[in-house]
TIVO-65919 format. One record per residue (C-alpha): residue number from 1; residue in one letter; x, y, z. Coordinates in steps of 0.5 Angstrom, whole numbers, plus 500, padded with zeros to 3 digits. Layout:
% residues N
ATOM     n   res     X     Y     Z
ATOM   NUM     A     X     Y     Z
...
This chain:
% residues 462
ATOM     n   res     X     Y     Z
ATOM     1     X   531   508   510
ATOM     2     X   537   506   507
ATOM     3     X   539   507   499
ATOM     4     X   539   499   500
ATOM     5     X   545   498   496
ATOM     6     X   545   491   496
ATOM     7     X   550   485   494
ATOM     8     X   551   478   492
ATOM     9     X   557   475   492
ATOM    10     X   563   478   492
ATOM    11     X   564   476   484
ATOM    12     X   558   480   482
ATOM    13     X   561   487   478
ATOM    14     X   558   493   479
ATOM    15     X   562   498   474
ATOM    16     X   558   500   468
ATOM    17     X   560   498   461
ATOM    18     X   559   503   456
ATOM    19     X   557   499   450
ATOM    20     X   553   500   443
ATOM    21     X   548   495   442
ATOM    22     X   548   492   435
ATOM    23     X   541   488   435
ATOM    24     X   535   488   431
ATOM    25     X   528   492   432
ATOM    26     X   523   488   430
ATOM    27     X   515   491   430
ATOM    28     X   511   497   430
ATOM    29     X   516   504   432
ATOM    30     X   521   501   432
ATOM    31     X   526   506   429
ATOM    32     X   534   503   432
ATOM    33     X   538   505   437
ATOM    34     X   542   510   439
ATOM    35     X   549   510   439
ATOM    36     X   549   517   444
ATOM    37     X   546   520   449
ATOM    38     X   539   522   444
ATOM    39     X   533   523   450
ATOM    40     X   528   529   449
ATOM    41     X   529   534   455
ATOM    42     X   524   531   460
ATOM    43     X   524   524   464
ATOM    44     X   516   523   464
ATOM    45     X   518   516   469
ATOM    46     X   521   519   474
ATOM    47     X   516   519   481
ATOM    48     X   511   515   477
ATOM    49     X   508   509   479
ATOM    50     X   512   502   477
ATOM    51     X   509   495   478
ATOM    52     X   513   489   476
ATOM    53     X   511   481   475
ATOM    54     X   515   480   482
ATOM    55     X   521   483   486
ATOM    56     X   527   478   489
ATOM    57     X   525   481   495
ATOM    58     X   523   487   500
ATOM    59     X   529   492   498
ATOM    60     X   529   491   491
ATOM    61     X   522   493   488
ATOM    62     X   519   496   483
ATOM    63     X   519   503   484
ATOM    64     X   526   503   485
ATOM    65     X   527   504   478
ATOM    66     X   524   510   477
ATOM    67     X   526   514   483
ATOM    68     X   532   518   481
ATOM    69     X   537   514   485
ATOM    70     X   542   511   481
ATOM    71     X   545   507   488
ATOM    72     X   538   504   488
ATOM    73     X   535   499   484
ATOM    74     X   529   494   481
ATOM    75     X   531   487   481
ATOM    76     X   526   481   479
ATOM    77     X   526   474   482
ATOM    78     X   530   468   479
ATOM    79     X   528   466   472
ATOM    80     X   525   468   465
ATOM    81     X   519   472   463
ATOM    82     X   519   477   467
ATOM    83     X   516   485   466
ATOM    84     X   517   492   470
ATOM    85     X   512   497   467
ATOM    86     X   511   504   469
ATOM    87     X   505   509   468
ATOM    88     X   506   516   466
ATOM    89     X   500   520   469
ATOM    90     X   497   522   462
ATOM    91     X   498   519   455
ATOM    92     X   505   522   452
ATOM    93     X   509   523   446
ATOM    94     X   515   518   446
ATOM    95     X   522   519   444
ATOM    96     X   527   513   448
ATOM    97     X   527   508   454
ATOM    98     X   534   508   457
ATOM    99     X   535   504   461
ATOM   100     X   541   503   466
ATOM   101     X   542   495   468
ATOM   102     X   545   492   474
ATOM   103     X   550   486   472
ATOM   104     X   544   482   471
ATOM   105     X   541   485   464
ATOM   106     X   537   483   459
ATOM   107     X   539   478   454
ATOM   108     X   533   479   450
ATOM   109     X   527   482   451
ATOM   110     X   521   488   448
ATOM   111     X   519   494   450
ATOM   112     X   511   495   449
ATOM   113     X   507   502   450
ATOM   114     X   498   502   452
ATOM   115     X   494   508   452
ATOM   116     X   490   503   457
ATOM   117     X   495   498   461
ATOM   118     X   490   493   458
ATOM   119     X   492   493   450
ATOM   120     X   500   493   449
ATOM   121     X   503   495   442
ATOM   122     X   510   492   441
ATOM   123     X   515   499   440
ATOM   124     X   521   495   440
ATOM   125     X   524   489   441
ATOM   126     X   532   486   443
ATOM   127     X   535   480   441
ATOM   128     X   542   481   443
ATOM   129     X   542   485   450
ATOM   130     X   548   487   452
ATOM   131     X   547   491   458
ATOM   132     X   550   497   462
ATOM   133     X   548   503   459
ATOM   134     X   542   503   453
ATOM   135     X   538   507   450
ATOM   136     X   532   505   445
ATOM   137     X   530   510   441
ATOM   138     X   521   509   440
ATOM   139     X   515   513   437
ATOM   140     X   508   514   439
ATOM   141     X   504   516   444
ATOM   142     X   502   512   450
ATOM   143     X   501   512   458
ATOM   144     X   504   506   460
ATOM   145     X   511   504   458
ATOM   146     X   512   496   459
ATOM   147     X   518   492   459
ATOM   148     X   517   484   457
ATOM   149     X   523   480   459
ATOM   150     X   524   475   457
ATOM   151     X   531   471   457
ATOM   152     X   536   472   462
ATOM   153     X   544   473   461
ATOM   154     X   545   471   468
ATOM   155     X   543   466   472
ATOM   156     X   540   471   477
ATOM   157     X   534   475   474
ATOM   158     X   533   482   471
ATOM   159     X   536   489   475
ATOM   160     X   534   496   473
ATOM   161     X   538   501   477
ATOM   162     X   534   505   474
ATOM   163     X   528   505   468
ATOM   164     X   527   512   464
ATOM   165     X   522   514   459
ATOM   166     X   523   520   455
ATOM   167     X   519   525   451
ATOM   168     X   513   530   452
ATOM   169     X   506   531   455
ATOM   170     X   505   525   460
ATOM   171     X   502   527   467
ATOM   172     X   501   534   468
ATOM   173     X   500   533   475
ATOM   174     X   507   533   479
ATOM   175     X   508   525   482
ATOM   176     X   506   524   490
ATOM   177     X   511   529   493
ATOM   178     X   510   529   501
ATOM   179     X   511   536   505
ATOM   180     X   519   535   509
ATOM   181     X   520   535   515
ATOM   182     X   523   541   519
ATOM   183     X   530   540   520
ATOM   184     X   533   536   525
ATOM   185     X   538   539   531
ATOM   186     X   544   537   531
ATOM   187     X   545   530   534
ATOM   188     X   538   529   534
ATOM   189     X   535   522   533
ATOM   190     X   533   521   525
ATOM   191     X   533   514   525
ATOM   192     X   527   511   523
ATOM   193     X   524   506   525
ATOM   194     X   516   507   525
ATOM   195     X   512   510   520
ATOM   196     X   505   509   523
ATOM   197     X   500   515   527
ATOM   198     X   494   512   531
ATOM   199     X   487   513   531
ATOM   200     X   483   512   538
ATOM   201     X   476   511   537
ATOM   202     X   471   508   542
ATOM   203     X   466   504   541
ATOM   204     X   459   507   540
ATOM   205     X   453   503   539
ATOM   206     X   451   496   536
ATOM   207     X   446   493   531
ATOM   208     X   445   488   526
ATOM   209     X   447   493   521
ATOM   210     X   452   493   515
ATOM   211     X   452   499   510
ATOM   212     X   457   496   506
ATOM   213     X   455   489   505
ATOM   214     X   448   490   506
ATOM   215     X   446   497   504
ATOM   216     X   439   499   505
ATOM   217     X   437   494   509
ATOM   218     X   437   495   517
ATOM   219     X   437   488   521
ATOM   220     X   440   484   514
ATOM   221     X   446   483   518
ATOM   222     X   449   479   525
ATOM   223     X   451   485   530
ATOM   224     X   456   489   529
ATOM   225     X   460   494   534
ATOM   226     X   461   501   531
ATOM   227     X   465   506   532
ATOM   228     X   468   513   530
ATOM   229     X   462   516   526
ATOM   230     X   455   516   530
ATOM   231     X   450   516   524
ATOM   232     X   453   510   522
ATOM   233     X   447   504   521
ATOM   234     X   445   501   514
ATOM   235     X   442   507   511
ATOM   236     X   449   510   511
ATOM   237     X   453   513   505
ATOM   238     X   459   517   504
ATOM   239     X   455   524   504
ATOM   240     X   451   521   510
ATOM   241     X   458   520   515
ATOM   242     X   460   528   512
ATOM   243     X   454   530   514
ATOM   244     X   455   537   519
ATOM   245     X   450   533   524
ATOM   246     X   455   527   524
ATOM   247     X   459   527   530
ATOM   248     X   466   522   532
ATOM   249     X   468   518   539
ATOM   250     X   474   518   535
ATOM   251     X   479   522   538
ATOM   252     X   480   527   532
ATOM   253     X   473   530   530
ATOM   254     X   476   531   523
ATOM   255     X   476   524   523
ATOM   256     X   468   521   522
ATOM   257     X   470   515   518
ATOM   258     X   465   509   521
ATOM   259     X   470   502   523
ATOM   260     X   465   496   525
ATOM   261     X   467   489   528
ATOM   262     X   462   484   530
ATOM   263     X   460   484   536
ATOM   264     X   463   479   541
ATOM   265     X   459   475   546
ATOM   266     X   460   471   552
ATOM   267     X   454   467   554
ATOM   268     X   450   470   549
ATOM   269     X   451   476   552
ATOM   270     X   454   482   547
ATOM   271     X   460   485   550
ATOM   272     X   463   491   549
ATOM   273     X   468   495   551
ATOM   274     X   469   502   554
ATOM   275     X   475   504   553
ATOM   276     X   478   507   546
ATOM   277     X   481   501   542
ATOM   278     X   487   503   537
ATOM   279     X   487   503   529
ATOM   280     X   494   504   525
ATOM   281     X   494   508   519
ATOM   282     X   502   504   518
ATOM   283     X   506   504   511
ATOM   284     X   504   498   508
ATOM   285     X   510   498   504
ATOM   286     X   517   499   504
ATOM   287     X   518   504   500
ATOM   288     X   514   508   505
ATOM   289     X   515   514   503
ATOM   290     X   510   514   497
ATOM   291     X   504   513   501
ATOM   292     X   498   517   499
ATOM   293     X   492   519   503
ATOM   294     X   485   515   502
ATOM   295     X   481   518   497
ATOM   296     X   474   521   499
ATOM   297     X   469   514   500
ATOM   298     X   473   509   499
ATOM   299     X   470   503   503
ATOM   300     X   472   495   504
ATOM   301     X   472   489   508
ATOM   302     X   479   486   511
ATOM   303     X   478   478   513
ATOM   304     X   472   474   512
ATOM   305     X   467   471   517
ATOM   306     X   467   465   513
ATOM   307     X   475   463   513
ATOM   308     X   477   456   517
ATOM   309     X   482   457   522
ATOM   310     X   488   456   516
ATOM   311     X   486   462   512
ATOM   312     X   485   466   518
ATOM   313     X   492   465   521
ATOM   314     X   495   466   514
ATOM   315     X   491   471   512
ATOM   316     X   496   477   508
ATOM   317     X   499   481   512
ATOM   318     X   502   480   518
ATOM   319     X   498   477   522
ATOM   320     X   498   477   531
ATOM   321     X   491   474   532
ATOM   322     X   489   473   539
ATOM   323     X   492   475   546
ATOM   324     X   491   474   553
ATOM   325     X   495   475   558
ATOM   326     X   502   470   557
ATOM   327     X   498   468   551
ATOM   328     X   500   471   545
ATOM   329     X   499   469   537
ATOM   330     X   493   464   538
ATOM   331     X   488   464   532
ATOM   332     X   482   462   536
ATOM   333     X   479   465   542
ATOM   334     X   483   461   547
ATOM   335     X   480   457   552
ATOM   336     X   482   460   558
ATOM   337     X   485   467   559
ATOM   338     X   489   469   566
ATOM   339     X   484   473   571
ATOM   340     X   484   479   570
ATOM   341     X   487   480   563
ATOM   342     X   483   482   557
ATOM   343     X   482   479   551
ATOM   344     X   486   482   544
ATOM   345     X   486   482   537
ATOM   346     X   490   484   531
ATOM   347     X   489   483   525
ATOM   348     X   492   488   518
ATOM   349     X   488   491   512
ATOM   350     X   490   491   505
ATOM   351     X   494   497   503
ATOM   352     X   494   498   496
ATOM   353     X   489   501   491
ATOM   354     X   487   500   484
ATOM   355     X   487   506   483
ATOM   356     X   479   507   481
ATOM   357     X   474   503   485
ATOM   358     X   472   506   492
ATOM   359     X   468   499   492
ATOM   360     X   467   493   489
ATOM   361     X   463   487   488
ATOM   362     X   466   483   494
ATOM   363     X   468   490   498
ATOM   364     X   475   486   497
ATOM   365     X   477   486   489
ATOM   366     X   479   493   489
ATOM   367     X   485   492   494
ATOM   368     X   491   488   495
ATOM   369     X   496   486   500
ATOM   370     X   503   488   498
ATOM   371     X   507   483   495
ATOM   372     X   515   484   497
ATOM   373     X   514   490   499
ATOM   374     X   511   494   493
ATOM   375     X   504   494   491
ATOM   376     X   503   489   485
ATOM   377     X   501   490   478
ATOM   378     X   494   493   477
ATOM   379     X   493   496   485
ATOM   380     X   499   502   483
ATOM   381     X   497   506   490
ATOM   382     X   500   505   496
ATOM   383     X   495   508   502
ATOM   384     X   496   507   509
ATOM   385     X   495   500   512
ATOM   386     X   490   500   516
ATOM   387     X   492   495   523
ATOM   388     X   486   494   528
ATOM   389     X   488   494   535
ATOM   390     X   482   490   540
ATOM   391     X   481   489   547
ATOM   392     X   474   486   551
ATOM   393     X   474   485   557
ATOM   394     X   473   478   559
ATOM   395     X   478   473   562
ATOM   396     X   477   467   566
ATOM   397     X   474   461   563
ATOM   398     X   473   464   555
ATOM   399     X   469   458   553
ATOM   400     X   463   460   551
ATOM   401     X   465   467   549
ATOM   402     X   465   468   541
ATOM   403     X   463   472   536
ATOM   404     X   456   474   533
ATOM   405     X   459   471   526
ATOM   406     X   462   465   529
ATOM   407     X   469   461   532
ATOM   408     X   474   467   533
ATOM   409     X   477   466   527
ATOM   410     X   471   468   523
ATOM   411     X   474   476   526
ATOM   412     X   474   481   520
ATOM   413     X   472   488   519
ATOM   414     X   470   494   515
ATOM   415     X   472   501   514
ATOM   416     X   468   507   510
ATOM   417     X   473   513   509
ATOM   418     X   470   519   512
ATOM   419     X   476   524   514
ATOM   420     X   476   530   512
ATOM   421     X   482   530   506
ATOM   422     X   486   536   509
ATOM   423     X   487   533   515
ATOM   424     X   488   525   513
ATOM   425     X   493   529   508
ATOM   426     X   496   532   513
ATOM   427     X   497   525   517
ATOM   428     X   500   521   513
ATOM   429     X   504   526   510
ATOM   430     X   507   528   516
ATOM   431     X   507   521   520
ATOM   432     X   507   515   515
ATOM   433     X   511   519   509
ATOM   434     X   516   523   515
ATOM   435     X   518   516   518
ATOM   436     X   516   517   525
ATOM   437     X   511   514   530
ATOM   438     X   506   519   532
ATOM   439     X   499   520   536
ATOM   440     X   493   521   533
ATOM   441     X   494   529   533
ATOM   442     X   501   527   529
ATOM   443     X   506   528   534
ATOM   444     X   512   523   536
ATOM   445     X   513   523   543
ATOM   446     X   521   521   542
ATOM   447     X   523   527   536
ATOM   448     X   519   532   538
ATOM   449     X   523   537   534
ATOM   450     X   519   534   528
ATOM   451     X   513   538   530
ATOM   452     X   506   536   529
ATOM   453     X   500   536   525
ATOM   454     X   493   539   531
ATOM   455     X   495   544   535
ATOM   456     X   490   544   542
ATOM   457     X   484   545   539
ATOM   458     X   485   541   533
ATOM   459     X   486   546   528
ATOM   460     X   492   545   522
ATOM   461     X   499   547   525
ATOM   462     X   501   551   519
């Protein structure tokens, strides 16, 4: 991936300014601001998780201000009143903030500290920014480290190469770091262009179950296909899927998570198809590096039975729809697909997670698409981007094929995180964080030197 050293216009300075800045600190533990370099020892931002209130586009969000990569930076979308915010891990004692503007600083803004993300302390407030290098001396404890921005100096937004929070404590825990890959031989292909490995499961049984929307009550649901897990029906809960009992038609054993879909229909007849269909775990995000693994039970359901044709073609994501033979990009079932070919689906989960709930109320709320590239403020972890790959084999005149839920936009499905957590581990880091495009046993049939995760007998390569 690039370093994304990007550009205006040709009359944009980017030389740093060293400057003192002459301003006010106004509210509690403000205590001034230093003329020089007076930072404790430890960066605690540095790999954190940062969110901010927009992003001017893909390549420049939030994260990016928090990386170590002064070519690197977080730039906001055009207008005032904006924030970046970073978690430290743990609750921290603060000595400074120094922030390195881009041309496009702050002309006033204030620096605000939470023990909880949700009630916010004023540290220190700037009334005449001047930009280019400046540190802001703050006290207290706190997790969270907020700037809220609120009145531009440019006509363009606020850019941070970089936004840093000195002190000590903070998380003791070391920030997502995924294994490397080996080293590439010389004149190897290290470009990237995918950041994704495959799970191929068949499908495995149907019932008019639901064990995330309608727990504990068999028949409540219209039917659905199953695939992966084959314990999975209404009974079904995270210890069940982890049962030694419990077996896959997913290509990896370790993996026993239950996928589920509703069942297509031709005529009233259920159609289901004998071949393993594809589930992209993908990068989500820009920064794909950052990408962590689902944790242990997590469940959600990606679209709704209940969207109108509209809501179901611009759903988040990036949405294909349905194809059939020369047809591509249909958002309802097409009328009539070429004899002999097959129907397809594609359709793209949520990929950030707030951080704490493995369910929610609607299954949704937990989970949001991300925005620009980067996770939005209140889902700070990015996880693998789930992409579901369908066919069915119908063809001909497709009229009186539908779903069990409806129109072909009613289409939704649900995933419930069953992995075994070293070897889900071991994918995502290696694939999705590595850059490369894998199988399911987590090798890239175009950069073979990169390795790969399952030997033969789908053990853990060393």
């Amino acid at each position: 991936m690039s370093k994304h050293k990007i550009s205006r216009s040709s009359g944009r300075a980017r030389a740093w300014v060293a400057v003192a800045l002459a301003s006010a600190l106004i509210g509690a533990g403000a205590v001034g601001i230093a003329s020089g370099a007076s930072a404790a020892p430890i960066n605690l931002s540095q790999g954190r998780i940062a969110t901010a209130s927009s992003s001017e586009n893909a390549g420049l969000n939030a994260s990016f201000a928090v990386d170590g990569d002064n070519n690197t930076r977080w730039a906001s979308q055009f207008s005032d009143n904006q924030f970046i915010q970073v978690d430290l891990g743990a609750s921290a004692t603060l000595s400074s903030v120094q922030l390195r503007w881009e041309a496009a600083y702050g002309k006033s803004f204030q620096v605000l500290t939470s023990a909880d993300g949700a009630a916010w302390t004023t540290a220190a407030t700037i009334t005449n920014g001047t930009g280019g290098n400046q540190t802001i001396n703050v006290s207290g404890t706190a997790r969270f480290v907020k700037l809220n921005l609120q009145t531009r100096a440019t006509g363009y937004g606020f850019s941070l190469w970089e936004f840093q929070v000195f002190g000590t404590g903070g998380s003791t825990t070391p920030p997502y770091s995924p294994k490397p890959l080996p080293p590439a031989p010389p004149g190897a292909d290290t470009t990237v262009t995918h950041h994704e490995f495959q799970a191929n499961c068949t499908p495995n049984k149907t019932l008019p179950d639901d064990p995330i929307v309608f727990p504990g009550q068999p028949g409540a649901s219209h039917s659905h296909t199953f695939m992966g897990n084959s314990t999975t029906n209404a009974a079904t809960t995270a210890a069940s899927l982890l049962a030694a009992s419990a077996s896959t038609s997913c290509t990896v054993p370790q993996d026993k998570s239950a996928y589920w879909f509703p069942t297509l229909l031709k005529n009233g007849t259920q159609v289901v198809s004998p071949s393993a269909q594809t589930i992209y775990y993908k990068a989500g995000i820009l920064d794909y590096k950052k990408v962590q693994p689902f944790p242990a039970g997590l469940r959600f359901v990606v679209g709704s039975m209940l969207a109108t044709q509209s809501e179901f073609q611009n759903a988040p994501g990036h949405v294909e729809g349905f194809e059939c033979g020369n047809l591509s990009f249909q958002w309802d079932i097409p009328a009539y697909c070429a004899p002999g070919s097959e129907l397809n689906v594609r359709y793209q989960a949520p990929s950030c997670w707030n951080g704490v709930d493995l369910d929610s109320a609607n299954h949704k709320s937990h989970m949001a698409y991300p925005v620009n590239g980067a996770c939005p403020a209140g889902y700070p972890i990015p996880v693998p981007m789930l992409e579901f790959k369908l066919s069915w084999p119908v063809s001909g005149d497709m009229s009186g094929v539908a779903f069990s839920s409806g129109r072909g936009y009613s289409f939704h499905y649900d995933f419930f995180n069953a992995w075994d957590p070293a070897v889900l581990s071991a994918l995502t880091q290696h694939c999705i964080d590595g850059g490369l495009q894998c199988t399911p046993k987590g090798f890239d049939i175009y950069k073979t030197w990169a390795g790969g995760v399952l030997d033969a007998n789908n053990n853990l390569i060393p």
